[in-house]
N, C-alpha and C positions, 0 to 999 in steps of 0.2 A: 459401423452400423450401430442405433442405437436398441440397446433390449427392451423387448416389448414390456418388459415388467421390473417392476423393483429387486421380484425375488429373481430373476431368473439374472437381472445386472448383477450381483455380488461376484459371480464365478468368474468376471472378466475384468474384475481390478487386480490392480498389481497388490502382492502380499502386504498384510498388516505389520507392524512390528509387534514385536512377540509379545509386549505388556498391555495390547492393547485389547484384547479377549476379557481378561481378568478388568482392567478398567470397565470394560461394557458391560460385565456381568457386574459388577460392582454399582454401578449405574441403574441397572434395571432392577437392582434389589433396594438401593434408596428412594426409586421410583415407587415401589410397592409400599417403603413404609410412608410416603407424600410428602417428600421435601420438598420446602415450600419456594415458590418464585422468589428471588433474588431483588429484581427492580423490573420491573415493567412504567408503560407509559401509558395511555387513552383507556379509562378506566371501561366496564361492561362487556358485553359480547363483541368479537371481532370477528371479521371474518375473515382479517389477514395477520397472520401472527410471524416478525420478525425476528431473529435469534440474531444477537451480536455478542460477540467470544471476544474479550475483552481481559487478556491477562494485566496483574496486578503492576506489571514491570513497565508495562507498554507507556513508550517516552511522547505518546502524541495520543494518550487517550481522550486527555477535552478534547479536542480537536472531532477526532472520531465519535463521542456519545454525541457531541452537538451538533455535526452534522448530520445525524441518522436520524437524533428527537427531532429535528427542523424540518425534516422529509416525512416524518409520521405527524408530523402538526399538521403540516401544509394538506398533506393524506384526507387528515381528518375534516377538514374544512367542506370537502367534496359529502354531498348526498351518501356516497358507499363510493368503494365499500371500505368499514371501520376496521382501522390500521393499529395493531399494539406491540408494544417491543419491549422484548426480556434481553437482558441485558446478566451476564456471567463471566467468570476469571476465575479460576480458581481461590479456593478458599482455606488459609491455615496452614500451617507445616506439611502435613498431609495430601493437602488437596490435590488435584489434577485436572489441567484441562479440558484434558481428553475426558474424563465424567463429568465435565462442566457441560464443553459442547451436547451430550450424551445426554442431559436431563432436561437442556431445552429443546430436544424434538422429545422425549420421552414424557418428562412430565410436564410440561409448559406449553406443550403442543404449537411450538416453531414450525413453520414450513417451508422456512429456506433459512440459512446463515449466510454471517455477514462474518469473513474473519479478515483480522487486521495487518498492518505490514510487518507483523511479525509470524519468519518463516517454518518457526516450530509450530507456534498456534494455528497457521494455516493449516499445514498437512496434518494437523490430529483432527481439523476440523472437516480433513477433506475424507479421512477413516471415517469419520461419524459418515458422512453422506452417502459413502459407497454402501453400508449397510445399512441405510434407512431410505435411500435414494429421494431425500430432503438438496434441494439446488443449492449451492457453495458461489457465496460474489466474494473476489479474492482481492484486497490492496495491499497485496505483496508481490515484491517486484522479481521476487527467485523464478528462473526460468526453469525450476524444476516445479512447479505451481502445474502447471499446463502439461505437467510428464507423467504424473500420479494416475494414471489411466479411468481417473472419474469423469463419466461423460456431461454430468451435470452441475458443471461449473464453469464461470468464464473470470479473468482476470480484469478488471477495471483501469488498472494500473499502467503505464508503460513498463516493458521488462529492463531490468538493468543493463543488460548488457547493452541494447539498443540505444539506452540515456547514454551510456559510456561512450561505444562508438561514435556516435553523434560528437562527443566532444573532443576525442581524440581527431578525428578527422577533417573538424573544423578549426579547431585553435592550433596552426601549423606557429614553432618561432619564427621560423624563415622558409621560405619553400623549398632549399636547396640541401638547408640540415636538418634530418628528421629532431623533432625535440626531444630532450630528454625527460621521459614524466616518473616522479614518483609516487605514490596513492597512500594513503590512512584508512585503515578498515576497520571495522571492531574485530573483539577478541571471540576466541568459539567459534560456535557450530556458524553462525550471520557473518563472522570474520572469511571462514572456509569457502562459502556460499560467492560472498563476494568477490576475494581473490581470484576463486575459478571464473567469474562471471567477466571481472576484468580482464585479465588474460585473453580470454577466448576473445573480446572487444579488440584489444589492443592488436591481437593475431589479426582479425580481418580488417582491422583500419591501417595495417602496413608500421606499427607500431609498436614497440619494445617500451616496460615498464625495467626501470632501472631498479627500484624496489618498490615492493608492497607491504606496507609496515603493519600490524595488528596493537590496535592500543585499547586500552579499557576508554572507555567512554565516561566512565565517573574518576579518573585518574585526575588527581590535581596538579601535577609535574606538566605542564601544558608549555613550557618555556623547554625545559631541559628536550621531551619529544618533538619539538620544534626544532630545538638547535641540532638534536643527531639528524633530522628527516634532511636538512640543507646542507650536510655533510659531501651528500652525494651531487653536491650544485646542480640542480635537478633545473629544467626549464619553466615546468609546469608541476602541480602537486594537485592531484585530484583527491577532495575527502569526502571518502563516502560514508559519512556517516550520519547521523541524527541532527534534527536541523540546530540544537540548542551547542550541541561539544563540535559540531562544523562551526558554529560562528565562533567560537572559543578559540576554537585553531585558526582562523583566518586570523583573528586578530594576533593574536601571539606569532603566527609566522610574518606579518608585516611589520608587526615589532621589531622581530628578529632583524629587520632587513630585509625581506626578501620583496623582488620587484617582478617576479616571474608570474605565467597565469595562472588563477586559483579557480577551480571549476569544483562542484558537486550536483547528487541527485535532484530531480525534480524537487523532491519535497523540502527543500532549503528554500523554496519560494512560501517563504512562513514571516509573520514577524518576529518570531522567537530567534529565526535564524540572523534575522537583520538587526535586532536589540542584539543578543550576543556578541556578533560580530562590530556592532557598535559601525563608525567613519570608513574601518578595514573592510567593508563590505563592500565598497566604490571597486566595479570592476569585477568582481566575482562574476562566471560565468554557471549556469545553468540550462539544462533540457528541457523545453515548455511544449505543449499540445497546442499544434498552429488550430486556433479558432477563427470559425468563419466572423460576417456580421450577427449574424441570429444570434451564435453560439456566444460571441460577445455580449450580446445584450443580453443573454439569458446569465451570464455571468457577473454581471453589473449588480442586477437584478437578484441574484443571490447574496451577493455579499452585503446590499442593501439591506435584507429579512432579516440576516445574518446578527446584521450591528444590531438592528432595530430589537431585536429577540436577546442577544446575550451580554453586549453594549461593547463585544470586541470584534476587531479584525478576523474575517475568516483566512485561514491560509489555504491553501492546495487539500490538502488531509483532509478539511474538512469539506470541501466540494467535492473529494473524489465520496469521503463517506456518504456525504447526501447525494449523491448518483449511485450508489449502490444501491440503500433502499428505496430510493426509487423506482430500479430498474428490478428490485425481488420483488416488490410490492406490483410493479405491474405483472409481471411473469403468475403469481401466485392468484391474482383477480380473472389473469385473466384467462384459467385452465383448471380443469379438475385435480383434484390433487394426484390422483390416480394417472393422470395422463402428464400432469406436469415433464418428470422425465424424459417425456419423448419430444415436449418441446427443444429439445438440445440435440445438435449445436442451432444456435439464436439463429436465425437467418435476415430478422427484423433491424431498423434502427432506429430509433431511439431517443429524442434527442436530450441532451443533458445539458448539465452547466457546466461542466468540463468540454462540452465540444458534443458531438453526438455521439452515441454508443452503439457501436456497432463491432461484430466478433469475428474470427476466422473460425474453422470448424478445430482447432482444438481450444478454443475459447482463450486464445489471447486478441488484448483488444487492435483493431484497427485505427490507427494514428499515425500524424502528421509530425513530427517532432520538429522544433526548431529551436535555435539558441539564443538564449537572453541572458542579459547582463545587469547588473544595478549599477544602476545611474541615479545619483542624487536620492538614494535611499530606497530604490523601488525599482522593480524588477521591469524592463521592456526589450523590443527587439535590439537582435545585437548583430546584423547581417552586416546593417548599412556601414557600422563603421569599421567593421573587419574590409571593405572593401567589396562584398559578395553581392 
């Protein structure tokens, strides 16, 4: 059930972690001395103010500020209503997210955030929400996203573990010997996140990971990590990692030799992932959002704006970002801020460039996943030649 009020929702989220009181108080007293906006976009009066949380580290930030500024242009084009976007990461040794998020509804007057696929930044973003009851669009793919007990959020994203499955259950080596797969995660709290998330995959697609390796993603030993992971003559090698050190690994383990299938996350449908990977990328399998006709041509149609506006390739990241503010941008137009909240869970759809957007009531999205492969440099269906 959703609470009738901002203040009266705080008593029904799960606990904060314990530094995040002092951050908000921390917060509300930079608020008072008027620390000044950061980056905003569409200069004068708006009447819809987007927050995007955007840490220093984050491995697909163009990707993300260009598709969200491409969503507040396009915004702006329209009569009303005028659409502006602050934009924040933490700042200096010091800094914190969590007062980042915290001063774009405070002082910058955000009325909904946009946090990124990173899963620390999300959940501080989703603290800030539960006590300011400001709406959370999440392109993070952690299945604990949708567990955090904030009713006014929904995930954009597919969840990982559902990309995982999808792959494990579709790339059989033979139908009579289960394959043996091994995985590359990152290191840390995203590594942890992951592992669990595979597993749990691999559990319900009738599937055993032989190992699940944790590597630094800025690690330059990409040959030696290569040669231990094929130690375990593994059938298949899933890496779940960042589209740029996925295509690193792809290449260095075909280097290696290895002839076995190489699958990763949706978000390897990037060109960052296919330049990396360079020729090694013939064959890689991934998880894609089955799009209808519509949803296709409105996807055409974006990546079109896309070149025309920033003169590159858009990837996946950056259409799932411009479906997000557009789908807070409509949400914020079209309710009073006061009542916003109660708009949750979404019941509406939506349509986007990713496909249309539509939610279950604990706001993960509604999708069609299907498998694709690169062929000849570019990502298409992969059913027909699996025989399916």
């Amino acid at each position: 059930m959703i609470p009738s009020s901002p203040t009266q929702s705080a008593s029904h989220l799960a606990p904060a972690r314990p530094c995040f009181t002092s951050l908000l108080v921390a917060a509300l007293f930079l608020s008072a001395a008027g620390a000044p906006i950061r980056a905003a976009t569409a200069g004068g009066s708006a009447n819809v103010v987007l927050g995007l949380l955007l840490p220093p580290e984050e491995a697909e930030a163009a990707s993300l500020r260009a598709g969200v500024q491409l969503a507040v242009e396009q915004a702006n084009q329209a009569p009303s209503p005028k659409v502006s976007l602050v934009i924040r990461g933490r700042v200096g040794q010091w800094g914190a997210d969590a007062v980042e998020a915290a001063r774009m509804v405070l002082d910058d007057g955000a009325q909904g955030l946009i946090a990124t696929p990173d899963g620390a930044a999300t959940h501080l973003a989703l603290q800030v929400a539960g006590r300011t009851a400001v709406p959370v669009i999440s392109l993070c793919p952690d299945a604990s996203v949708s567990q955090t007990g904030v009713p006014w959020m929904v995930r954009i994203v597919p969840a990982s573990v559902d990309e995982a499955r999808l792959l494990l259950t579709k790339l059989e080596a033979a139908p009579a010997t289960p394959p043996r797969w091994t995985a590359l995660v990152p290191d840390g709290r995203a590594g942890r996140e992951r592992r669990r998330e595979l597993s749990q995959a691999a559990l319900s697609a009738g599937r055993k990971f032989t190992c699940i390796r944790e590597v630094n993603a800025t690690l330059t030993n990409f040959d030696s990590v290569a040669a231990e992971t094929l130690k375990g003559a593994p059938d298949g090698v899933l890496i779940w990692l960042d589209p740029v050190p996925a295509g690193k690994f792809v290449r260095h383990l075909r280097n290696a030799g290895f002839a076995g299938k190489l699958a990763g996350p949706s978000r390897c449908q990037s060109p960052a992932f296919l330049a990396a990977a360079g020729a090694a990328s013939e064959g890689f399998f991934a998880p894609g959002m089955l799009r209808d006709e519509k949803s296709e041509a409105r996807w055409h149609s974006f990546r079109t704006a896309f070149r025309q506006r920033f003169g590159t390739e858009a990837d996946l990241t950056a259409a799932e970002s411009y479906d997000a503010a557009a789908l807070l941008t409509h949400l914020i137009a079209n309710h009073d801020p006061q009542a916003l909240p109660r708009a949750f869970p979404l019941t509406f759809s939506l349509p986007g460039v990713t496909g249309d957007l539509s939610f279950d009531a604990q706001g993960n999205r509604k999708v069609t996943l299907e498998l694709l492969v690169v062929r000849q440099g570019r990502f298409g269906g992969a059913e027909r030649e699996l025989g399916r």
